[in-house]
C-alpha positions in Angstrom: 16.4 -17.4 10.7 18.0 -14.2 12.3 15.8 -11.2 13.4 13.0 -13.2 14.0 9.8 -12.5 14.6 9.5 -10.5 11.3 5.7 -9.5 12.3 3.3 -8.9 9.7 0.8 -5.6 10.1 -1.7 -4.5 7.4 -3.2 -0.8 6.6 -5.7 -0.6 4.2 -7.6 2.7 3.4 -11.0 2.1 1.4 -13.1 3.8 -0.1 -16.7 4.5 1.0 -18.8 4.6 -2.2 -23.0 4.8 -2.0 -25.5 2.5 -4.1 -24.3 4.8 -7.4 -20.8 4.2 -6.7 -20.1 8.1 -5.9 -17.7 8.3 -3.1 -19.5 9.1 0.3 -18.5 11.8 3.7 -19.7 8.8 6.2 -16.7 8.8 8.4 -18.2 10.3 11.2 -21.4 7.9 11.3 -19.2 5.4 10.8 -16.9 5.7 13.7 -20.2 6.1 15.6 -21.3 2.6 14.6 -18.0 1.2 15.3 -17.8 2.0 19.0 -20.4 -1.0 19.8 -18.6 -3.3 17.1 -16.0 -5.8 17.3 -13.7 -3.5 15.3 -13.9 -0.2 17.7 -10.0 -0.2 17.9 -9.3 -0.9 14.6 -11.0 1.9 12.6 -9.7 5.3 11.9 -10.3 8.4 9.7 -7.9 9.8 7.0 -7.5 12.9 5.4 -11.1 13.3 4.0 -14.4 12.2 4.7 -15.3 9.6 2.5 -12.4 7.1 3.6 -11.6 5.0 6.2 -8.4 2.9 7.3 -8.6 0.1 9.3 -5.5 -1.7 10.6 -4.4 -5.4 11.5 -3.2 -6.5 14.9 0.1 -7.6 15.0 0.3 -11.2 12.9 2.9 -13.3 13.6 2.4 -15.0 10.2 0.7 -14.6 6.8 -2.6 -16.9 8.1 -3.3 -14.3 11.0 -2.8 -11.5 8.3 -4.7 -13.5 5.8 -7.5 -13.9 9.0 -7.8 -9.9 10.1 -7.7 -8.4 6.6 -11.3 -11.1 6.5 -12.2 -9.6 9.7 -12.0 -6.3 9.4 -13.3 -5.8 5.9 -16.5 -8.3 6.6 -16.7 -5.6 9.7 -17.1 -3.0 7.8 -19.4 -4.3 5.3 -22.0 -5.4 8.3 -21.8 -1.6 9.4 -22.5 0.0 6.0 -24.5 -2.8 4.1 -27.3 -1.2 6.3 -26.8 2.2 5.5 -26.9 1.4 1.4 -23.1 1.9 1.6 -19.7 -0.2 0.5 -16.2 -0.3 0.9 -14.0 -0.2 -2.6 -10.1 -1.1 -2.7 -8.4 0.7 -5.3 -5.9 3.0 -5.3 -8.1 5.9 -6.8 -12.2 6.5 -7.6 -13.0 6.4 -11.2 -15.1 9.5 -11.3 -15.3 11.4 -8.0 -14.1 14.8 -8.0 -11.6 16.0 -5.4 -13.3 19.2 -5.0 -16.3 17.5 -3.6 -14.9 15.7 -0.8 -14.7 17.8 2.4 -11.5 17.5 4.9 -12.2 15.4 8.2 -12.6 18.1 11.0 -9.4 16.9 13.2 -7.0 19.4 14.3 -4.0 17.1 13.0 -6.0 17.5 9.3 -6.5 21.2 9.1 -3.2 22.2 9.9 -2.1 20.1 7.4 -4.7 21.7 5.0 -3.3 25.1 6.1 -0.3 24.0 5.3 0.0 22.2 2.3 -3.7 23.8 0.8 -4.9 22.1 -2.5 -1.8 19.2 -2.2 -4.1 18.1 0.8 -7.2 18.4 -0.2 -6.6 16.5 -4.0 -5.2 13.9 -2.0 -8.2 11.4 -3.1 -6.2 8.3 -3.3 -5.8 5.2 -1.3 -3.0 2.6 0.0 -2.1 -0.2 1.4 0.8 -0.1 4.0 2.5 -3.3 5.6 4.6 -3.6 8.7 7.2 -6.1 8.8 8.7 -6.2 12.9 12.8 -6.2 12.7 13.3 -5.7 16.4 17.0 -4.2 16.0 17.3 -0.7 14.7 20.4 -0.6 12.7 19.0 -3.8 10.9 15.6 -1.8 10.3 17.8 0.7 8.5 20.2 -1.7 6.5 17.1 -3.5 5.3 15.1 -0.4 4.4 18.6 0.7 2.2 18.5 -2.7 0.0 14.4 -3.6 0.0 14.3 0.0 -1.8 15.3 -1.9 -4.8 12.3 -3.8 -4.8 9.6 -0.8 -4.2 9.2 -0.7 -8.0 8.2 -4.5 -8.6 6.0 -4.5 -5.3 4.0 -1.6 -7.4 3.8 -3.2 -10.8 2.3 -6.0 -8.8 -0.5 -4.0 -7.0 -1.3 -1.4 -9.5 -5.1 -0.6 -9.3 -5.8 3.4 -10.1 -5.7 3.9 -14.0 -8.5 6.0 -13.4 -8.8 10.1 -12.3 -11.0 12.6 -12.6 -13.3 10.4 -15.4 -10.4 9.8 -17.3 -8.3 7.0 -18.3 -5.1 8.4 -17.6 -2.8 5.8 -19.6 -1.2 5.2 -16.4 -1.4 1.9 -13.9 -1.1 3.8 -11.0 -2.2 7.4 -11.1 -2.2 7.2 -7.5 1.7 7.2 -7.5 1.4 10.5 -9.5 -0.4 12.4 -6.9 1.3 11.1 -4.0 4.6 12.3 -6.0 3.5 16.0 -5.2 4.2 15.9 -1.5 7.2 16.5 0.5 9.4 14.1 1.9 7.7 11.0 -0.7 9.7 8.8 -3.0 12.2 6.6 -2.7 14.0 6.7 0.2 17.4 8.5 0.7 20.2 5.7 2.0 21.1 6.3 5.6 24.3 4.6 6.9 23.1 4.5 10.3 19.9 4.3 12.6 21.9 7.2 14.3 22.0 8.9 10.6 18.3 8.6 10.1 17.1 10.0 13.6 19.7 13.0 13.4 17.8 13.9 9.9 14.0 13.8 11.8 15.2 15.6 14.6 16.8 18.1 12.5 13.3 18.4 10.9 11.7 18.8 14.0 13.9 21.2 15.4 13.7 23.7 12.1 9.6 22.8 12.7 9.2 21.4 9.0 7.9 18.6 10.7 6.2 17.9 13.9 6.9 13.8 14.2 8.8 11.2 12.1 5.1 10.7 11.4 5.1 13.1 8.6 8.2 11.4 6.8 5.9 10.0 3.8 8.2 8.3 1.5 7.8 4.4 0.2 9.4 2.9 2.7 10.6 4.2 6.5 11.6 2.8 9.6 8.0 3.4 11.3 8.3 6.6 13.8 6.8 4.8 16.8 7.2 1.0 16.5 10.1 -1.6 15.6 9.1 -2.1 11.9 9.5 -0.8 8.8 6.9 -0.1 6.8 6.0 -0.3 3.0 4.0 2.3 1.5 4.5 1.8 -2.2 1.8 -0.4 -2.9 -2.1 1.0 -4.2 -4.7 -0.2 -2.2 -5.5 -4.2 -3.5 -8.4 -5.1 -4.3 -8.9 -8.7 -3.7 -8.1 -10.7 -0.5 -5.5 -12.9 -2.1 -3.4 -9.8 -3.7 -3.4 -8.3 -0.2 -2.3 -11.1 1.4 0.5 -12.2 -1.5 1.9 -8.3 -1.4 2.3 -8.8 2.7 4.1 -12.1 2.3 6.4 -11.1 -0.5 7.2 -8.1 1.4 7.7 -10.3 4.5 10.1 -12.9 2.5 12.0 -10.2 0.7 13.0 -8.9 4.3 13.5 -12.3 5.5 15.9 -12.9 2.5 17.8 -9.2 2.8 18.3 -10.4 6.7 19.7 -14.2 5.9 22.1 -13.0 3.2 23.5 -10.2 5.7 23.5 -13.3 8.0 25.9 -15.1 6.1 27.7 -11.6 5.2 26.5 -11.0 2.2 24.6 -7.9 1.3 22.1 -6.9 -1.8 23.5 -4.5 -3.8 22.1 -1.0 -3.2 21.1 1.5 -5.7 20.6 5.4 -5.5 17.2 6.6 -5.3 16.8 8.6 -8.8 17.9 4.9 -10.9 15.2 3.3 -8.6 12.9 5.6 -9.3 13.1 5.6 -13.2 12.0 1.9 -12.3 9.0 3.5 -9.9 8.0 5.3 -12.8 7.9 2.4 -15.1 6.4 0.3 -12.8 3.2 3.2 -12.5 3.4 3.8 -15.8 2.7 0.4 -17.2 2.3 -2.2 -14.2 2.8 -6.0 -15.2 3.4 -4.6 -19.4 6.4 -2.7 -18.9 10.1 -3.5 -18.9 12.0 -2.6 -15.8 16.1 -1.9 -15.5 18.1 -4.7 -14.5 20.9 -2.6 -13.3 23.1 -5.2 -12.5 23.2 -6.3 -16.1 22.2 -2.9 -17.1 19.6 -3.8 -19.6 15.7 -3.6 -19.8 13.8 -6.9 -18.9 10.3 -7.3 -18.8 8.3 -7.2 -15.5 6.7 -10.3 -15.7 10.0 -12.1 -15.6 11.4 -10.2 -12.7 8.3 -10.9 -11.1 9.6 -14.6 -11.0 12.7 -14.0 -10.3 11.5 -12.3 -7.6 9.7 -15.5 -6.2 12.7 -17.3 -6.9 14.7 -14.9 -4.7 12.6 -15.6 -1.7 11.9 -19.4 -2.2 14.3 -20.3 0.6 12.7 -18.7 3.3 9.2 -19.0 2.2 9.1 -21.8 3.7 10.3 -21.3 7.0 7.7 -18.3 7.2 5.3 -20.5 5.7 4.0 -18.5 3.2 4.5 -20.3 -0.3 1.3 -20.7 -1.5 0.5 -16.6 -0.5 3.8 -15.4 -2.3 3.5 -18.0 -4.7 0.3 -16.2 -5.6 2.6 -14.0 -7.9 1.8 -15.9 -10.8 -1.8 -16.0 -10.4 -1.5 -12.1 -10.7 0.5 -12.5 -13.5 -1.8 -14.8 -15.0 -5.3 -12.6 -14.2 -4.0 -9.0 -14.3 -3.6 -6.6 -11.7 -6.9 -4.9 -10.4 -5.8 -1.8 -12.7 -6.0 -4.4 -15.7 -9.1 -5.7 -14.4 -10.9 -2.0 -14.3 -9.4 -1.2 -17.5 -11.2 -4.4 -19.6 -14.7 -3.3 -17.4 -13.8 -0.4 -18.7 -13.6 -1.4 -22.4 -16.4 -4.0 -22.2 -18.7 -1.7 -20.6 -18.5 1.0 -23.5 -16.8 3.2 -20.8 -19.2 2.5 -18.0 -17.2 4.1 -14.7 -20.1 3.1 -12.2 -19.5 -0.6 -13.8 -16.1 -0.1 -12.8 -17.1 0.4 -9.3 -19.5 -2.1 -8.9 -16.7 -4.2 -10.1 -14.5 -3.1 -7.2 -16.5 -3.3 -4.8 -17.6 -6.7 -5.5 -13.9 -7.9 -6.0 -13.6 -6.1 -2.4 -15.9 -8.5 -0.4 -15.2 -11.4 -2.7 -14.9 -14.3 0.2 -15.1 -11.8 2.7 -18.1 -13.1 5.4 -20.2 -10.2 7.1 -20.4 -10.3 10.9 -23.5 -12.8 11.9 
């Protein structure tokens, strides 16, 4: 298979929610604890206070992926299990209020605050980013320019924030909504060259709207420092085997782009604004909606082009050894996504949010062993 080794890398952002479910300024202590742990290099802050990020080494396959995300999620169980605290993966908090959570005092984070002001600090909503390693640049970019068609069905698939504010917001993925608000998010643009995209960041730099490709947010870039690209459409998952499915999908969908350009053939590409009615869609109403097929330029339900989709890839899944992971698809499509999941807690609870929590959180650690 050409481009090989097609890495797998894994960023999750959690939320740290106390014994009530409220979400929880414990960074600090927490990246205390972690500098006598085994996951001292792993662990980072965000934005605010009461979230952490922890990301995988580099995984050659789906198994090592499928190995750190256990690792460093049992990790941080065994340092906040003590402290009456626990780790939830979706992509927003049912009932937390922005306002209440306090910025993370790094200098990176307050000029961004200064900055951006209240489009910072609202930013209470958590992702899951994977890496996938394409060593040559120009095929990083040609890759980026046709995967973009898929950004909308890799959402529908990982939807898990219906939730804002106390409110069911008759969206999937609210998360998507707020992300929406800052610059340089979205769909990507198309670039016709490696050259092309690093002319455009160092024209950013230059006029100082930006300090680093770092701050190019959208749903899927060429990664500012290392040889990957790197997905960023996805909600945070909830359980261990959506995480792990999402990463190998994404792995064989850039596995497949690469053989068919291989054998000269290319996936057709589509601009960003008829992708994006798609994005919307796909936040709007997850797995239940009907996405555009713009090829046949009709509306087909998602749950079909989520099989298709597995059928696209079922000639390299093999090779990557990943079938049973991507072939998870239809266990998703069978249970829900985690936003479907909260939403009948939801309903069977009478409205209970901190039921919705303790639901998360469980689903979180579900298999997930604690250090010792």
């Amino acid at each position: 298979m050409a481009e090989q080794p097609l890495t797998i890398g894994i960023e999750e952002e959690f939320q740290i929610v106390d014994a009530d479910g409220q979400l929880t300024a414990h960074i600090d202590t927490l990246l205390a604890a972690a500098q006598s742990s085994s996951i001292v290099d792993d662990v980072r802050a965000e934005m605010l206070q009461s979230v952490v990020e922890v990301g995988t080494r580099i995984c050659a396959d789906v198994g090592e992926a499928r190995a750190e995300v256990l690792r460093l999620r049992g990790g941080l169980g065994g340092l906040l299990n003590p402290e009456g605290l626990r780790i939830a993966s979706a992509g927003t908090h049912p009932f937390s209020h922005w306002q209440d959570q306090r910025v993370t005092e790094m200098e990176r984070y307050k000029l961004f605050e200064d900055q951006m002001q209240d489009l910072v600090r609202e930013l209470l909503i958590f992702g899951m980013h994977v890496h996938v390693g394409i060593p040559d640049p120009e095929s990083r970019i040609e890759v980026m320019n046709e995967a973009r068609y898929f950004l909308p069905h890799l959402l529908a698939l990982s939807t898990s924030s219906p939730f804002w504010l106390n409110r069911r917001t008759g969206l999937k993925s609210y998360r998507s909504v707020i992300w929406s608000r800052f610059p340089r998010s979205g769909i990507p643009p198309e670039f016709g060259s490696h050259a092309d995209f690093d002319n455009y960041v160092a024209l950013l730099v230059k006029t100082n709207t930006i300090d680093t490709g770092k701050s190019i947010w959208w749903d899927l870039r060429p990664h500012w420092q290392y040889p990957t690209i790197e997905f960023r459409i996805c909600d945070a998952v909830t359980r261990v085997d959506e995480v792990v499915c999402l990463a190998a999908l994404i792995q064989a969908i850039c596995a497949k782009l690469l053989k068919l350009r291989a054998q000269n053939l290319g996936f057709r590409k589509y601009p960003p604004q008829l992708i994006h009615e798609n994005k919307f869609r796909a936040f709007r109403h997850g797995l239940d909606g009907n996405l555009i097929d713009f090829g046949k330029q009709r509306e087909v339900p998602m749950r079909e082009l989520a099989v298709e989709l597995v059928e696209f890839v079922d000639d390299v899944v093999d090779e990557l050894g990943s079938r049973k992971e991507v072939e998870y698809v239809h266990t998703i499509l069978r249970e829900g996504t985690s936003a479907d999941r909260q939403l009948a807690v939801h309903q069977a609870t009478g409205g209970d949010m901190r039921a919705v929590v303790d639901h998360v959180t469980d689903e979180t650690m579900t298999g997930v062993p604690l250090p010792g």
